[in-house]
N, C-alpha and C positions, 0 to 999 in steps of 0.2 A: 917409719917404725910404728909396730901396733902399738895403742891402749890399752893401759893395763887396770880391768878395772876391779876395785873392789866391792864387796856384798852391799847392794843399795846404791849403788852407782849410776849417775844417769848420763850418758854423754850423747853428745849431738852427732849424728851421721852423714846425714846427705847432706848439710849448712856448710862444713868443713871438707868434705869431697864433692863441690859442684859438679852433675851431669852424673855421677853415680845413679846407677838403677838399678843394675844388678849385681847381685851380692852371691855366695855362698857360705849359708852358718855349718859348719864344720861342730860335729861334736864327737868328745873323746873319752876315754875312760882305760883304767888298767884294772883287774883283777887280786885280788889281796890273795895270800897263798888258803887255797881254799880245799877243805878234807870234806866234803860234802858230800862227795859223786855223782854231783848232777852237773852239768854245763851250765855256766851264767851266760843269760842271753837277755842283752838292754839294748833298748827301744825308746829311738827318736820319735816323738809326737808333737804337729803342730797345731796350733788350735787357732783361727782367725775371727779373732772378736768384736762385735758390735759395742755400740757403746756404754751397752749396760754391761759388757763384761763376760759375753756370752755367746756360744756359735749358733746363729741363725738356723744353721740347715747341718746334718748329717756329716754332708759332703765337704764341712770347711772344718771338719779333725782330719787333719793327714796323715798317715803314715804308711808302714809297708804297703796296706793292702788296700788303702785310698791315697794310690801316691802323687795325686794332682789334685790341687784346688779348683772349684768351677770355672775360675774367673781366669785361671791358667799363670796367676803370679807365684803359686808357691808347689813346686816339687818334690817329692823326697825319692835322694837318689839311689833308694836300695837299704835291706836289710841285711845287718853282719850280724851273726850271729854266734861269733864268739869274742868278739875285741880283739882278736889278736892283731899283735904288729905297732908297731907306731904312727903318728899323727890321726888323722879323724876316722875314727870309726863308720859313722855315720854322715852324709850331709844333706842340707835340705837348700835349693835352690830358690832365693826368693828374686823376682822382677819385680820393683815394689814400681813403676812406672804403671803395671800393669792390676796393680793391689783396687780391689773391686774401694768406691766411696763409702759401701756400709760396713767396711772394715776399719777398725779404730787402733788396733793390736793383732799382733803376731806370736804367741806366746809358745814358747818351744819351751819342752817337757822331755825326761827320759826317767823311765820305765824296766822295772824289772820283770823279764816275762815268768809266770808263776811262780812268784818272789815266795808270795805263800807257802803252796803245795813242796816248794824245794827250801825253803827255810833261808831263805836268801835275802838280804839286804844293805843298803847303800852303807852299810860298817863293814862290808866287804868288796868295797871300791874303792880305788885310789886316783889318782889325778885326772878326775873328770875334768873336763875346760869345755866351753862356749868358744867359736872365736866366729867372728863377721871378717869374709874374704872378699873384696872389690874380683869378683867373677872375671876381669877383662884380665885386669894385670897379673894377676895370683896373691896381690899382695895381703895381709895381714890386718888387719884395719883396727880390731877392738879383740881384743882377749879377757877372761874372765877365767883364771882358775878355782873351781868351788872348793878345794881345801878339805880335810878331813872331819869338817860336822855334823855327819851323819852318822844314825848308829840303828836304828832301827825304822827308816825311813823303805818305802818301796817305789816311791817314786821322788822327782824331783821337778818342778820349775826351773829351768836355769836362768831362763831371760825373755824380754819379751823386745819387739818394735815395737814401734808408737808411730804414730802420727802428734805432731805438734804444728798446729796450723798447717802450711803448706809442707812441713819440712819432717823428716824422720828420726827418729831418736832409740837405743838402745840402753835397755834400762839392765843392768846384773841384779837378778832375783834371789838365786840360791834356796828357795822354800821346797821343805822336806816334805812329804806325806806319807802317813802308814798306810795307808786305803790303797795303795798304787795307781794303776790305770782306772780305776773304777772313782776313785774317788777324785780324780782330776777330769774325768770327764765329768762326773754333779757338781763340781763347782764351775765347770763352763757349760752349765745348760744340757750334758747329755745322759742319756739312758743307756745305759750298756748292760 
């Protein structure tokens, strides 16, 4: 049975699933009745952090259109572009056996694409969740639903891996941002 965690949560991953490597974060969202007439289109981003907090290289933001990490541990399996349907929207494939040493965190983000321009934001989303899936079995492993605290946010932090000495750890974030993508990539070191 997954963990259910709440905002500021820290639980242990790999310590409690021995021989776990590979994973899939699964992320999800529904649509609030929306009179806009533009299509909402949100966007999984991973950002692979050194220890000061920060992506080394370009190449360690992943997302649609950088869907592989250098190092070949973190994937992202495709962009939806409308959320529809039920379970994960998005998912991003992490081998963490394979997670390069100068990597400290894994920090997974979702984005609304020109939240701006279309007048759009996370006060017009409803049941986003995080959840970590043991890749072999299919099962469930950590769940994190972010709730309705968002009101004029354009992007969000949901969660991030960790490294704790030898062992892995998933932290539930929930941090809002108005700046959307742009301002999630200056706070991990990038220029967009």
């Amino acid at each position: 049975m997954a963990i259910s965690l709440q905002k500021g949560q820290k639980v242990d991953l790999t310590k409690s699933n021995p021989g776990l490597t590979k994973i899939i974060i699964g992320l999800g969202w529904d649509i609030n009745k929306y009179d806009g007439g533009k299509d909402f289109d949100l966007d999984a981003s991973v950002f692979l952090l050194n220890s000061e907090g920060k992506v080394a290289d370009d190449k360690n933001f992943v997302f649609f259109n950088n869907p592989k990490s250098p190092d070949g541990s973190v994937t992202h399996t495709g962009d939806n572009l409308s959320g529809a349907g039920d379970g994960d929207d998005e998912q991003v494939k992490v081998d963490l056996a394979l997670v390069s040493s100068s990597v400290d965190k894994i920090t997974f983000g979702i984005t609304i694409h020109d939240a701006k321009e279309r007048s759009q934001n996370f006060g017009q989303v409803s049941n986003a969740f995080v959840r970590v899936v043991n890749e072999a079995s299919g099962e469930e492993i950590i769940r994190y639903d972010l709730g309705e605290d968002f009101s004029v946010e354009t992007a969000v932090v949901v969660g991030e891996l960790y490294r704790n000495n030898t062992e892995w750890k998933f932290n539930a974030i929930g941090s809002g941002y108005q700046n959307g993508l742009a301002g999630l990539c200056k706070d991990f070191g990038l220029d967009v």
